[in-house]
N, C-alpha and C positions, 0 to 999 in steps of 0.2 A: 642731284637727287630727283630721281622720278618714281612717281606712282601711276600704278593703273588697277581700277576696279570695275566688276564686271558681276552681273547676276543675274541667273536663270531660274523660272519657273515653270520647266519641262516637268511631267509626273514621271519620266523614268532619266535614272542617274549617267549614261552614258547620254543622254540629247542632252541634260542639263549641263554635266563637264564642257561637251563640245562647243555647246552654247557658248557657256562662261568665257572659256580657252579661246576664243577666236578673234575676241575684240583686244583683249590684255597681250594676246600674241601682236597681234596690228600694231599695238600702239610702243611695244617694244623693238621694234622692225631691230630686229635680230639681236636685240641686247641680251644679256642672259641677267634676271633678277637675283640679287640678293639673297631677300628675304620673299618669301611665296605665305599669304595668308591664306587657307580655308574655313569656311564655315558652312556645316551641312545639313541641313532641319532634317526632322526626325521619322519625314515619310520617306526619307534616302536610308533608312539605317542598315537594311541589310545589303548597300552598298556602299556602305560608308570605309571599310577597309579598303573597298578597291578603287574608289575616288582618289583616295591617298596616295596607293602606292602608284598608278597613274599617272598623277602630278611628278612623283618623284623621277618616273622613268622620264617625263617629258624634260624636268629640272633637275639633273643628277645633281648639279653642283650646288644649288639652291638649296637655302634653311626653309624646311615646312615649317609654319606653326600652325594649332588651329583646334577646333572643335566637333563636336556633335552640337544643335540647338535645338528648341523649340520652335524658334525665327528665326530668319538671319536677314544679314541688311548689308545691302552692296548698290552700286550706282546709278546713286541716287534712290535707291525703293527700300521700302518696309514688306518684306515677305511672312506675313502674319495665317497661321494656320493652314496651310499650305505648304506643298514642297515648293524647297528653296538649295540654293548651292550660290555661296558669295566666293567670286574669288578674288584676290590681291595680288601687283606683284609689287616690289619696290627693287628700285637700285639704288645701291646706300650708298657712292663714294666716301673711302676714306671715313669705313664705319666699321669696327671688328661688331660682330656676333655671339653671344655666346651662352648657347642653350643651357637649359638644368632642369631637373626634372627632381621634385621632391615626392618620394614614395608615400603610400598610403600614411596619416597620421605622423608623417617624419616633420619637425619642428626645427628651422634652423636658429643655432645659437651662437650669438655674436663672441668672436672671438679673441681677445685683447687683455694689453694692462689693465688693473683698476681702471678707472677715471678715462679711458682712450676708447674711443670705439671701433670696432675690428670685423672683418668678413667675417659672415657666415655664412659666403658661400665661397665657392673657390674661384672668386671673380675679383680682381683688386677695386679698390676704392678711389684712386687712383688711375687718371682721371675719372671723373664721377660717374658711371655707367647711369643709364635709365633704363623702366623694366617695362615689359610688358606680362604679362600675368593672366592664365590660365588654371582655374580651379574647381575639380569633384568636388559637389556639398557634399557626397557622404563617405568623404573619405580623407578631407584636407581642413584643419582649422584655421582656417582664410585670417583671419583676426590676428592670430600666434606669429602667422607667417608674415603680414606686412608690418607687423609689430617688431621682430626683430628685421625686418631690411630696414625700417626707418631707423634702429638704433645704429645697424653697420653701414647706413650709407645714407647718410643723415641729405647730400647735398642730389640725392638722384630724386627724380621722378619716376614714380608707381602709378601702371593704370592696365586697368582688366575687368575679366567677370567671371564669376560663379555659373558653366554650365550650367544649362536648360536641356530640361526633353526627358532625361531619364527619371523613371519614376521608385527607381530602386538600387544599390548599390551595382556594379557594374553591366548598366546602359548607359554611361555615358563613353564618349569616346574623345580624348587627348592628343592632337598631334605632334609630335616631335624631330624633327629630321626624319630619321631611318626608324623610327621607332613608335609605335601606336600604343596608348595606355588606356584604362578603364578606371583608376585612379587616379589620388593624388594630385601633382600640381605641375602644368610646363607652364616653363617662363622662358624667354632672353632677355639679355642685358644689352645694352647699346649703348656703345662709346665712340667717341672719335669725333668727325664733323657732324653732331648731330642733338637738336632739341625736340625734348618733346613740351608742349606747351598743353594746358588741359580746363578744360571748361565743365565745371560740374553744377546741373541742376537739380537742386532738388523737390524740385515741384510742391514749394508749400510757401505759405504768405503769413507772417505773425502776427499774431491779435492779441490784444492788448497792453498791456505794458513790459519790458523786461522787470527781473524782480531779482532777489540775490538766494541765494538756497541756504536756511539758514539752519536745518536740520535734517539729517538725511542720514542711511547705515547700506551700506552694499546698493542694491539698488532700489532701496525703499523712500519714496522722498516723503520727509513728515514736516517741513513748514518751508515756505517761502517768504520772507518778508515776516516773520515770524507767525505767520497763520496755516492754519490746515491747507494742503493743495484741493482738497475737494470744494473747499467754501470758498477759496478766490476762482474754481472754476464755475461755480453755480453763479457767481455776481458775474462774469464773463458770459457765459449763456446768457442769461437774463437778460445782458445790454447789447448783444448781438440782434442783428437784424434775422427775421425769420427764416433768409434764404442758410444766413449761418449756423441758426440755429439745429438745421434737418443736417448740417454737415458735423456738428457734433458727437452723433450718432456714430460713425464708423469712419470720420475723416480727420481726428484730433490728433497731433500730435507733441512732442514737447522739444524745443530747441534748445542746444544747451551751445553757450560762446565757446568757440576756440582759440581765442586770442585775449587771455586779460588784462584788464587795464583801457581799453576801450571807452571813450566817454559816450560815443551814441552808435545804436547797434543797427541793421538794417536789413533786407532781404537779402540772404545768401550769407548771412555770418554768421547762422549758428548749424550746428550739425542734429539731423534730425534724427531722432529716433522713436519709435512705439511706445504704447502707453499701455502698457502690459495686465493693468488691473489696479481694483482701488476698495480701501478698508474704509467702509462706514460707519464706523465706529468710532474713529480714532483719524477721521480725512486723510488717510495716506494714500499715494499713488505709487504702485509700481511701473519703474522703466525700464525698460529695457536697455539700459546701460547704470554704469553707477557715478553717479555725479559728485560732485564736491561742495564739501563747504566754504560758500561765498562765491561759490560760481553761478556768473549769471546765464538765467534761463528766462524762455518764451516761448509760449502755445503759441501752436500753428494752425493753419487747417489749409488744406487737399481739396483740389477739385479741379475739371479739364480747365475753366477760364486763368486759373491759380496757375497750373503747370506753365501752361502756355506762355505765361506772363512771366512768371518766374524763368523761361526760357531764354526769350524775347530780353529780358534784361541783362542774364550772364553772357549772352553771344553780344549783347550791345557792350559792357564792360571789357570783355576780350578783346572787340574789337578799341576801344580807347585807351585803354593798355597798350597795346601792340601796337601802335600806327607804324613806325618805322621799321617794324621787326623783318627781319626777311620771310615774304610768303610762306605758308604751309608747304608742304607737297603735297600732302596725305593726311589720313586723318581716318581714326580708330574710334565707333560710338557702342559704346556696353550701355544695354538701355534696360531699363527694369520690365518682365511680362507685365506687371503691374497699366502701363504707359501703350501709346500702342493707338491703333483703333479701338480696343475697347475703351479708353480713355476719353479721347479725342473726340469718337464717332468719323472719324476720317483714317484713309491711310496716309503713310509716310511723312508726317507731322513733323517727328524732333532732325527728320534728314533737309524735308525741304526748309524747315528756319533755318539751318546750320548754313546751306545752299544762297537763300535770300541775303543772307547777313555777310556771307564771307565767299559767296563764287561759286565755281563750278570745280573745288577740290572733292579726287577722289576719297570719296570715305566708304568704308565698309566695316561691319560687328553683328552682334547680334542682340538678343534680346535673354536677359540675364537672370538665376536667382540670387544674385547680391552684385552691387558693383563697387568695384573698386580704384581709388582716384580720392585727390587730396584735396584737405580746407585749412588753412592757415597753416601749410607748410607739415599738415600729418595724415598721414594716411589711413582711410576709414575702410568700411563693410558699408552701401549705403543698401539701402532699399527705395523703391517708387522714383529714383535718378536715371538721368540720363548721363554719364559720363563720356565725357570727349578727350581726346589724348590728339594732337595735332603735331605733325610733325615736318622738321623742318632743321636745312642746315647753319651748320652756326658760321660758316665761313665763304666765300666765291669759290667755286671750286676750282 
């Protein structure tokens, strides 16, 4: 298994392809790839058809996949507000392919006995495919969709992101083999000799104590620990240091466990989500998700030293996991616009940790409106993450 990634910040799209093309060429001395990743930031868009079909003349046999972004991120750089074109190639040994594209609002539904869980796509389950995933916000219910793959294909790995750039239903653009869309959803599946391994940060740090949720209806949470959630967050202010106190403000959010049963909880075990509003009246908080009874949850807070750290720790744990695992080759990073230089104050932040910590594997993605990638074995929608999908063979070839 080889990878090669490459990326150019020429302002016009044919210096930038060329660009891109020349190094991935070299380093394939004359193999023909597999799988071909694009990703095109959004001051290429009125050449962003011909980017594509380009590649495909240069790769007839080769699977495109790929996007339009707002960013995009290839070797080694964070291309932020400015034109960009990332390209990827891989050569998969003894790895089938196999693309699928879900139409605007199309929802796939697992198909099976009772009790049995069943494709819902037309990909077998057997062996376990892993996906890669490509999705329109405004045309794909991203949530619906990794919701029924984790039911049909309970043992793959899921990881992707929520197109950036278009500001309106079809500006954004989808690659697919032979096929370019403005909606909906490209994916493949990958099976054979091949893992994908996935590192997700969510750039937040919990404060205070965990608690158990001990009344709550859809996603309104009305006690904790059997108290208002308003009044345990006002004694949590209170005993926060100043610096946390101004992070309050627009950086709170609420972590909820994914894994019950748990005796002590810790950075990066609960799954974060927005604190959507709160009744005075009556100390309730609305979340944006809807929690359970006697699930434990924990306020977080957000900030660049927070991400960072919180980075710094999942690439440290990946790495004490994995010591013996066979090398990556490659490596796929969905990063939230959220994260970034304007996060930071620095560019290429969450590429060069990943670099420091694990080498000089080619990674390339882009920068996301939601990502997608797993926490305790279930697949989310995150926001303000960096998600890493790493890949690698499962066998010598």
């Amino acid at each position: 298994m080889k990878w090669f990634s490459s990326i150019s910040d020429a302002p016009h799209a044919n210096d930038a392809l060329e660009q891109a093309l020349a190094p991935v060429i070299a380093g394939l001395a004359g193999a023909q790839p597999d799988l071909v990743l694009l990703f095109v930031s959004d001051h290429h868009r009125a050449d962003h058809a011909r980017v594509a079909d380009e590649l495909r003349k240069n790769w007839p046999q080769s699977l495109l996949l790929g996007c339009s972004a707002h960013s995009v991120i290839g070797g080694g750089r964070e291309l932020e507000e400015c034109p960009g074109l990332s390209l990827t190639a891989a050569v998969l040994p003894d790895v089938r392919l196999q693309p699928f594209h879900l139409s605007a609002h199309e929802t796939p539904e697992p198909k099976a006995e009772i009790g049995k869980p069943g494709e819902c796509l037309p990909i077998p389950r057997e062996p376990p495919p892993h996906f890669i995933l490509l999705a329109d916000p405004f045309s794909c219910d991203v949530e619906s969709v990794i919701s029924a793959l984790d039911v049909s294909y309970p043992e793959s790995t899921k990881i992707g992101g929520v197109v950036s750039g278009g500001t309106q239903a079809g500006e954004n653009m989808l690659y697919l083999g032979s096929d370019t869309y403005d909606s909906g959803l490209v994916g493949v599946a990958l099976s054979g000799n091949v893992e994908i391994d996935t590192i997700i940060a969510q750039g937040c740090r919990p404060i205070g104590n965990p608690m158990f949720v001990t009344r709550c209806h859809e996603n309104v949470l009305y006690e904790l620990d059997g108290r208002p959630p308003l009044e345990v967050m006002q004694e949590l202010y209170e005993s926060s240091s100043p610096e946390d106190q101004a992070l309050f403000r627009g950086s709170l959010f609420l972590g909820l466990e994914m894994k019950a049963g748990q005796e002590e909880y810790h950075q990066g075990d609960f799954l974060i989500r927005n604190l959507a509003g709160a009744d005075q009246e009556n100390g309730a908080l609305l979340v944006a998700t809807s929690p359970r009874i006697t699930q434990v949850v924990q306020f977080h807070l957000r900030d660049a030293h927070t991400s960072a750290e919180d980075l710094e720790t999942q690439l440290t744990r990946y790495q004490s996991r994995t010591p013996h695992a066979r090398p990556a080759a490659g490596g796929l990073l969905f990063s939230c616009l959220g994260r970034g230089a304007s996060l930071y104050g620095q560019a290429d932040h969450d590429s060069q940790a990943f670099r420091s910590h694990l080498g000089d594997i080619p990674l390339a993605g882009f920068f996301c409106n939601g990502e997608i990638g797993p926490i305790q074995e279930q697949t989310f929608l995150h926001g303000y993450t960096s998600a890493y999908g790493l890949f690698r063979a499962r066998k010598t070839a």
